[in-house]
N, C-alpha and C positions, 0 to 999 in steps of 0.2 A: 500563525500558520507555519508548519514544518516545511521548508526544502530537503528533500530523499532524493537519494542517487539510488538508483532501482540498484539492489543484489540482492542475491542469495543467501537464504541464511547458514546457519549451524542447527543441526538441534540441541537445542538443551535443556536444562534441568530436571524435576523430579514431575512434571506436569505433563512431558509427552507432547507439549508442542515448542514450539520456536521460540526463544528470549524474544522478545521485544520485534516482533516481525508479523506482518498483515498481509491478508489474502485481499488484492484486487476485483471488484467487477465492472464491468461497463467499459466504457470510454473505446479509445483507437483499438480497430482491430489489429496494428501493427507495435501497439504495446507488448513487448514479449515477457518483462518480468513482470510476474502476477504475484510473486512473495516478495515485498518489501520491508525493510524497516518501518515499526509502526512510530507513529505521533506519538509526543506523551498526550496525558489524557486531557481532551476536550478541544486538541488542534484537529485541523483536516492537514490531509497528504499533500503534499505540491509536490509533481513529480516532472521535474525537464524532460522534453519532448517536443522533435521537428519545430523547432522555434519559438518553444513556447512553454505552457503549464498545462498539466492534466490537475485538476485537482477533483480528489478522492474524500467523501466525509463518512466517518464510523458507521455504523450500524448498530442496531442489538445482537445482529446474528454471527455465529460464527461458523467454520467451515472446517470438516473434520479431512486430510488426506494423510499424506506421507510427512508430510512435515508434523503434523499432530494437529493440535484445536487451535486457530489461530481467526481473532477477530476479523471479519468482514469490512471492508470499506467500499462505498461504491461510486460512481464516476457523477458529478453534478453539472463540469465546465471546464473551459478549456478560455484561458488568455494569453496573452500573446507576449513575448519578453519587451519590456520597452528600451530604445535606444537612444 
């Protein structure tokens, strides 16, 4: 499973969307980055958050905006950091 530090991306290449960057759905409504660095292929997202993990798993679908065509990942669970 991937740990991501939510940013923003760059665009790039000849594809029109983001290098290696994924569009968020679900989870806290106080998640504010929704483009994150994607997983390589067949991990899910773990994204830090208020004390813990949002984790995010691929989809089929993608999402067309201003960043270009950028994979879908959507929210399944959230646990808790241990100490």
């Amino acid at each position: 499973m991937a740990v991501l530090l939510m940013r923003a991306g760059r665009p790039g290449g000849n594809t029109g969307g983001m290098a290696n960057k994924a569009a968020l759905e679900g989870g806290p409504d106080d998640l504010q980055e929704r483009i994150v660095e994607a997983a390589p292929p067949g991990e899910d997202l773990k994204i830090p958050h208020r004390g813990g993990y949002e984790h995010f798993r691929s989809t089929s679908r993608t999402r067309e905006g201003p960043e270009g065509r950028l994979p879908v990942y959507e929210w399944w669970e959230r646990t808790e950091i241990a100490e």
